[in-house]
C-alpha positions in Angstrom: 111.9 100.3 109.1 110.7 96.4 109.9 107.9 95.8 108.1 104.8 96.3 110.0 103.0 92.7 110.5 99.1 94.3 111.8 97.1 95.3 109.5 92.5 96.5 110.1 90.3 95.5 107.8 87.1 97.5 108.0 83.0 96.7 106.2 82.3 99.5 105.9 77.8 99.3 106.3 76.8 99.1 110.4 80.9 98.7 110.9 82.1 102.6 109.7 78.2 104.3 108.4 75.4 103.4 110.9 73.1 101.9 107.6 72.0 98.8 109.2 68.3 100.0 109.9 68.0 101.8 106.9 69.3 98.5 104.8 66.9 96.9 106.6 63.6 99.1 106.5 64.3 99.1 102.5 64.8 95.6 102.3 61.2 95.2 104.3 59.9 97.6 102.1 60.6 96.4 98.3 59.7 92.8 99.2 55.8 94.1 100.7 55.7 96.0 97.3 56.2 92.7 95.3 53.3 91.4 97.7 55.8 89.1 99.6 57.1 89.6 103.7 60.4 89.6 104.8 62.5 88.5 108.1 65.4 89.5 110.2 66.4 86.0 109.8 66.5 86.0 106.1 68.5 89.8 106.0 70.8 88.5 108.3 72.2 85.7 105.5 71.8 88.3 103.1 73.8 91.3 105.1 77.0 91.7 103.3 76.2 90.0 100.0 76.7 91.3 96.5 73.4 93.3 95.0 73.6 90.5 92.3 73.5 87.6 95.2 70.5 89.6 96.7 68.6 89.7 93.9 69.0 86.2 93.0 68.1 84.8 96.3 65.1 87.3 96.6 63.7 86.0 93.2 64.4 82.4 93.9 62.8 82.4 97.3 59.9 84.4 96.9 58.5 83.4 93.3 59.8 86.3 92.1 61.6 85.2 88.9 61.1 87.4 86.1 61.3 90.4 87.7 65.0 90.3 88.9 65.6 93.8 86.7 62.8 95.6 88.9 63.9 94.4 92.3 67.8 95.5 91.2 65.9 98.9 90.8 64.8 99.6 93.6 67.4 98.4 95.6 69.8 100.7 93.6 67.6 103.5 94.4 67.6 102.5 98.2 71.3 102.4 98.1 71.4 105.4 96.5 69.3 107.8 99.2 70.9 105.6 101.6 74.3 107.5 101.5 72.7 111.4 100.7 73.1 112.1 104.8 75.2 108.8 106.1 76.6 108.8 109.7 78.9 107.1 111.3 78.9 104.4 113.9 79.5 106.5 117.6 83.2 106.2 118.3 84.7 104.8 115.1 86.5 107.8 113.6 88.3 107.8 117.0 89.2 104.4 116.8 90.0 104.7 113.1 92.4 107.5 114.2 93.6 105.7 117.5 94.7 102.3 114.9 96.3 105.1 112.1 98.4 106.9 115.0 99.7 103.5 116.3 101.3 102.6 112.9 98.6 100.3 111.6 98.0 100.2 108.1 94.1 100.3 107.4 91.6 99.5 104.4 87.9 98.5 103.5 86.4 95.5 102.3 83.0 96.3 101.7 80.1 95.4 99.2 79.1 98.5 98.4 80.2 100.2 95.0 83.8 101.6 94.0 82.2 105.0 94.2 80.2 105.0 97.1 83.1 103.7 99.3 85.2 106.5 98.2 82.1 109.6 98.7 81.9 107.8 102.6 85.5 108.7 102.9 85.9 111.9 101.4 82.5 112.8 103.1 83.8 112.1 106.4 87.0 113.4 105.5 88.6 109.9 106.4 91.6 110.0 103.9 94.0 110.2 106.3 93.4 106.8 108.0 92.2 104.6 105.2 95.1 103.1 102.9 92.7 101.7 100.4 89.4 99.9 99.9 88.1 96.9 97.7 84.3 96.9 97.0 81.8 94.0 96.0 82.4 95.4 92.2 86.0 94.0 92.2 85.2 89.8 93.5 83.0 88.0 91.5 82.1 86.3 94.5 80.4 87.9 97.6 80.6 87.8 101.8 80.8 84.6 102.7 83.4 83.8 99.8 86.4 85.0 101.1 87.3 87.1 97.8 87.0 90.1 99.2 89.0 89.3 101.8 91.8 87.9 99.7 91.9 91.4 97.4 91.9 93.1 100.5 94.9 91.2 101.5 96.9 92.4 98.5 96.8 96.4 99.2 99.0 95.4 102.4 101.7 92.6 100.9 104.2 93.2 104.1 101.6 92.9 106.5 101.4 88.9 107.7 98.6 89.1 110.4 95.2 91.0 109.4 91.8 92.0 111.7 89.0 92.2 110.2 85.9 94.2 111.7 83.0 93.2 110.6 79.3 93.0 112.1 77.3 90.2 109.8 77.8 86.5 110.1 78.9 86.6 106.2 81.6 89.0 106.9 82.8 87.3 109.7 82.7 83.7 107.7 84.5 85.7 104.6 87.1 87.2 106.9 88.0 83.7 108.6 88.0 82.1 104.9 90.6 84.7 104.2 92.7 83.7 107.2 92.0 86.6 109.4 91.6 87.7 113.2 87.6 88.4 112.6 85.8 90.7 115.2 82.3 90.7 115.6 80.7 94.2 116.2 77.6 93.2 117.9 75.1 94.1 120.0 74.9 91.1 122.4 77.8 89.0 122.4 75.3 86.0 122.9 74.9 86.3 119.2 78.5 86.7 118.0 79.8 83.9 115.4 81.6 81.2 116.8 84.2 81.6 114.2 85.0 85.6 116.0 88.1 85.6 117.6 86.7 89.2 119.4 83.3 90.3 120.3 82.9 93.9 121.1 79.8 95.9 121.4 80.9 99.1 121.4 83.1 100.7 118.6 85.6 102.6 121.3 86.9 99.2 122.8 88.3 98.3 119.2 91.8 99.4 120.1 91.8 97.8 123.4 92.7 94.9 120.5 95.9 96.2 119.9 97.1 96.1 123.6 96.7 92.3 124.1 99.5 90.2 123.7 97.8 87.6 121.5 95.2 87.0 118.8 93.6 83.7 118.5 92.2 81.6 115.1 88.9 79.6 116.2 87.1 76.9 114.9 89.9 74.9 113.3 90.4 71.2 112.6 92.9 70.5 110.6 95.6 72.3 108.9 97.6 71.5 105.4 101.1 72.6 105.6 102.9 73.9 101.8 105.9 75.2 101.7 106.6 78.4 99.8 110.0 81.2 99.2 110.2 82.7 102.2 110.5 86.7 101.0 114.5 86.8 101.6 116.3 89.5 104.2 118.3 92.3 102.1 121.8 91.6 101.2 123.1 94.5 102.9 121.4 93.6 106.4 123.0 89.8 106.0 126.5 90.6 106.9 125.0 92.7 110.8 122.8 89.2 111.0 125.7 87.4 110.4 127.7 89.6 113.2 125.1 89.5 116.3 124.8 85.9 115.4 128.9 85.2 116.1 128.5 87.6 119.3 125.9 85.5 120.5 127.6 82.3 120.1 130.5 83.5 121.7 127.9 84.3 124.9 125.7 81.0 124.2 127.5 78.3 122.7 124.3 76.2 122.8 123.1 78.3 120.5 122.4 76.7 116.8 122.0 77.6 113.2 119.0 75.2 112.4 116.6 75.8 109.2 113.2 77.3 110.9 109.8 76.7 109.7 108.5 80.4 109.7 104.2 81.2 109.0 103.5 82.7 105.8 100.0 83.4 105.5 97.0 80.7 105.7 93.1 80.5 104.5 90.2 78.5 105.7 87.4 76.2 104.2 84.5 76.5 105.5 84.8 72.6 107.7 87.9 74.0 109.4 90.9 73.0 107.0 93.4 75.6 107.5 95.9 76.0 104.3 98.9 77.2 105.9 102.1 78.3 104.4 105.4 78.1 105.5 108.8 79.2 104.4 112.4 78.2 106.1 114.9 80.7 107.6 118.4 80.4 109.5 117.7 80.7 113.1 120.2 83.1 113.1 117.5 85.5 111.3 114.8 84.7 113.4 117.0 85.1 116.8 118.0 88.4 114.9 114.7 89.7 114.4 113.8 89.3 118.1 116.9 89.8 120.1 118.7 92.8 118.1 117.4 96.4 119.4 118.2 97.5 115.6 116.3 94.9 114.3 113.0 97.4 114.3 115.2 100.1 112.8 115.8 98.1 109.9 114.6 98.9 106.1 112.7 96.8 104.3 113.1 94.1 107.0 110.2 91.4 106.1 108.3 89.9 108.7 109.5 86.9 110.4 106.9 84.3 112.2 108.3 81.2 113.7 105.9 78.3 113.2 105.4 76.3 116.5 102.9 74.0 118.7 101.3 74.6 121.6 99.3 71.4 123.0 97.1 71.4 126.3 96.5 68.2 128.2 93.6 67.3 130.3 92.9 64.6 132.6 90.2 62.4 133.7 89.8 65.1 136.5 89.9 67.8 134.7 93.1 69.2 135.6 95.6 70.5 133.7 99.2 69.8 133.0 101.6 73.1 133.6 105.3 73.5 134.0 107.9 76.4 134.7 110.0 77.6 132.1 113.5 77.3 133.0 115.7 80.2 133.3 118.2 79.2 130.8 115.5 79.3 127.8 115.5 82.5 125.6 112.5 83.5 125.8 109.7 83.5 129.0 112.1 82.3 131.7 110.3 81.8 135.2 106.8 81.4 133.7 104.0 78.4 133.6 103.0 77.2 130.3 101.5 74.0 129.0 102.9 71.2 128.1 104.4 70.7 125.8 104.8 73.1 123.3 107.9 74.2 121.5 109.4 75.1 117.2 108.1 73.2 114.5 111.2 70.9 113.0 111.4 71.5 109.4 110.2 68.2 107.9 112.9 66.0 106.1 113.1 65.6 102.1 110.8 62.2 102.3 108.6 63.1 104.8 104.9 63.5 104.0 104.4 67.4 105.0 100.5 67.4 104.7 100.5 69.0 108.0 98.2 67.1 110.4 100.5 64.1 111.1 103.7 66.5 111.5 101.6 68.7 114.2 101.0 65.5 115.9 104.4 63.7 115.3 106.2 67.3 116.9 103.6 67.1 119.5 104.3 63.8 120.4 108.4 64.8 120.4 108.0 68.0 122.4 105.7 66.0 125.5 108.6 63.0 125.5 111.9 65.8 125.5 109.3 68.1 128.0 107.8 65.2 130.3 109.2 61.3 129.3 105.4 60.6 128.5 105.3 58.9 124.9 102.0 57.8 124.5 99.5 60.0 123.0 95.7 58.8 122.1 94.4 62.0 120.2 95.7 65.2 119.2 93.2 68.2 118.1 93.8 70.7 116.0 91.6 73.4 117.5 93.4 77.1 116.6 96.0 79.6 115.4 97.5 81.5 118.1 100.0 85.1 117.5 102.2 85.9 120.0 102.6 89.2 119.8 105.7 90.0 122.0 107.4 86.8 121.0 106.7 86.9 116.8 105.6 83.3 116.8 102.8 81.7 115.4 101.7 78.4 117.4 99.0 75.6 115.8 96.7 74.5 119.1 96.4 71.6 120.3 94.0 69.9 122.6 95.6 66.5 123.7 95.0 62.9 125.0 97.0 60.7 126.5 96.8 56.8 126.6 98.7 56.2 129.8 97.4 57.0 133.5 99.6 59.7 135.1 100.7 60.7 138.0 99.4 63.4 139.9 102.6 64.2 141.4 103.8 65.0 138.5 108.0 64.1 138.9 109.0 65.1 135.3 112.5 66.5 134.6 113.3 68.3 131.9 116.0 71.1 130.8 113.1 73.6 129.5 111.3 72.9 132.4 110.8 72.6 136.7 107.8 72.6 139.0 105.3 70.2 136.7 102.0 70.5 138.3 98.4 69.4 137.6 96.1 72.4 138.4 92.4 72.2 138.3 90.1 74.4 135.7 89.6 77.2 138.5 92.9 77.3 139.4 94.0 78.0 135.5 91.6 80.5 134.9 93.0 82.4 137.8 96.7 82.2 136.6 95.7 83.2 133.0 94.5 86.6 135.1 98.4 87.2 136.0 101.3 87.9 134.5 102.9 84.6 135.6 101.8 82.1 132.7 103.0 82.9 129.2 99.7 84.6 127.4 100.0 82.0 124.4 99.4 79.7 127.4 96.4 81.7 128.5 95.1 82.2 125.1 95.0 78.1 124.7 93.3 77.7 127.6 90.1 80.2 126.3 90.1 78.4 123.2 89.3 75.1 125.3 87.0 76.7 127.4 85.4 78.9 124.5 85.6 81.9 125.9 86.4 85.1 124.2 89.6 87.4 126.1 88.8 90.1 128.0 90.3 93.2 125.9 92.0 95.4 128.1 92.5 99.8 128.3 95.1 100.3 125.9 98.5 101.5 127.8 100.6 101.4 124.8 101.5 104.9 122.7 101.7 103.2 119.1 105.6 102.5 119.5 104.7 98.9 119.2 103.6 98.9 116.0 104.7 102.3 114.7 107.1 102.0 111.9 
């Protein structure tokens, strides 16, 4: 079968066991018995780091050094009470089930020990929905250094696009480091990270995740394109490839065999540098992978993400620039999207491929093919966006123009008809239909900072099943 892209990343304390206000009574507790107070503030920095990070910050900030062996102590024996009668977080087994039955590979990334991750699972008899778990023992760094994240990555190497759940601002920063889809379990979503791509409050909307048609990346700046092998199709699938290709031509003679730029993974730093990879493919693979009905029936298929852009342009009056797609494209015919948008080109032998002036330079190609407009002041870097349905990965741009336009729009283009300038209200409204393209809609929350709205799940696990 395809190789499934989606894969859950679960902490496991306050995410899976409900040890938060334990963890945190304990915490209170050892510091009043070494004569010192503690705060919510200073437990929140210190939820989800390593019991070696703890104690060096407790010793350092409370005149405490010297004693570092006794603190360990008794915050070993805290742990250790704190998992004789565990529970779990109201709904999660559901959802835990809910994400196994849908096809979605699952596994833990938590700072607890080797030992006591695995007694949680057996405990609650969780075997059967968690692939594997990586504990603060196996990084030498903890949450917010994304190493935890990283080994987590590696118990799923076909998986392309990971979600982590996670309820401390360290987990959240490690997961995003990592390059993954964070979540922040929270109470009030006035208190979620910025860096969260999902805020939920209550463990049995989790899955509503998995029936959206798009998962953001916040709080980027810049990205760094390498190129890397792109994991090759089997030899014994190349020659059906090579077949629906020639029967497609012979429908679509536009059609054409161009080198794509597909996504292969990314990480973060912690100012907003994404380190994307990329490897090139045939289109005819790509168009393979999303056009043939067999493609899903395919073994050892690897995933295939088409790099693209996706810019949104604002005016003076705060109104934004939309078309229609045309009905001749291959994808989303009829609906509005921004402009302009469209494939990354795979840069040429001599050109600098450091990733910030190729998103720009394609920007700046895509808005003269889309709209004639060739002047561009500014172009910001300001997400990742997946498209679920259409297997694309778009970098998101927030653009400037140096020219006045017009608001009548009178553009004319082959992808698209019907240019129009609509007004913030008037966008919002769309992106509640089905008549924009969602990577459209998800562009236009990341502008307005505003989390999506996760909806009941109407889906049976087909989607992402094997």
């Amino acid at each position: 079968m395809i190789t499934n892209p989606v894969c859950f990343v679960f902490d496991m304390d306050g995410v899976i066991v409900d040890t938060l206000a334990t963890l945190y009574r304990n915490y209170l507790d050892i510091l009043t018995l070494f004569g010192k107070s503690g705060s919510a503030q200073e437990f929140d920095r210190l939820n989800g780091s390593s019991l070696d990070e703890i104690v060096t910050h407790i010793a350092t900030h409370h005149d405490l050094l010297g004693s570092e062996a006794a603190i360990r102590s008794r915050f070993e024996d805290g742990f250790t009470r704190l998992y004789e009668a565990p529970s779990l977080i109201p709904g999660v087994k559901q959802a835990l089930q809910n994400i196994s039955s849908a096809g979605v590979p699952i596994v833990i990334a938590s700072s607890a020990g080797r030992e006591t991750i695995a007694s949680v699972v057996r405990y609650f008899e969780l075997e059967n929905y968690i692939s594997g778990w990586v504990s603060g023992e196996d990084v030498e760094r903890g949450k917010p250094c994304p190493d935890i994240y990283l080994k987590a990555r590696s118990l799923v190497p076909g998986a392309a696009i990971f979600i982590a759940v996670e309820d401390s601002d360290n987990g959240i920063l490690s997961a995003w480091q990592a390059g993954m889809i964070p979540v922040h379990f929270v109470a009030e979503s006035a208190n979620a990270h910025k860096n969260a791509s999902f805020v939920i409050n209550d463990m049995s909307t989790l899955t509503h995740i998995l029936a959206l048609p798009t998962f953001p990346l916040r709080a980027m700046e810049s990205t760094r394109l390498t190129e890397c092998r792109a994991i090759p199709v089997p030899t014994a699938l190349k020659s059906k490839i090579d077949q629906f290709w020639q029967s497609a031509v012979t429908e679509n003679s536009s059609l054409f065999d161009a080198q794509v730029m597909c996504y292969q993974g990314h990480e973060m730093t912690v100012d907003g540098l994404c380190s994307l990879r990329y490897g090139r493919r045939q289109y005819r693979e790509v168009f393979y992978v999303l056009r043939s009905p067999d493609a899903r029936q395919c073994a050892n298929l690897p995933v295939i993400i088409p790099l693209a852009v996706s810019g949104v342009i604002c005016n003076p009056k705060g109104e934004y620039l939309l078309a229609t797609r045309a009905e001749t494209v291959t994808q989303y015919a009829g609906k509005k999207e921004f402009v302009p948008s469209g494939s990354m080109d795979v840069p040429e032998a001599d050109e600098n491929s450091d990733g910030r002036d190729l998103v720009t330079d394609q920007i700046s190609r895509e808005l003269a093919e889309e709209s004639g407009i060739k002047a561009i002041e500014s172009c910001r870097q300001i997400g990742l966006i997946y498209d679920l349905h259409a297997s694309v990965m778009d970098i998101a741009c927030s653009v400037s123009l140096q020219e006045e336009l017009p608001v009548d729009g009178g553009y004319h283009s082959k992808e698209y008809h019907q240019y129009a300038w609509l007004e913030s209200d008037a966008v919002r409204r769309l992106c509640h239909t089905d008549d924009i393209i969602s990577t459209s809609a998800e562009l236009f929350r990341l502008v307005q900072q505003e989390y999506p709205e996760l909806p009941e799940p109407s889906f049976a696990g087909e989607r992402y099943a094997d």
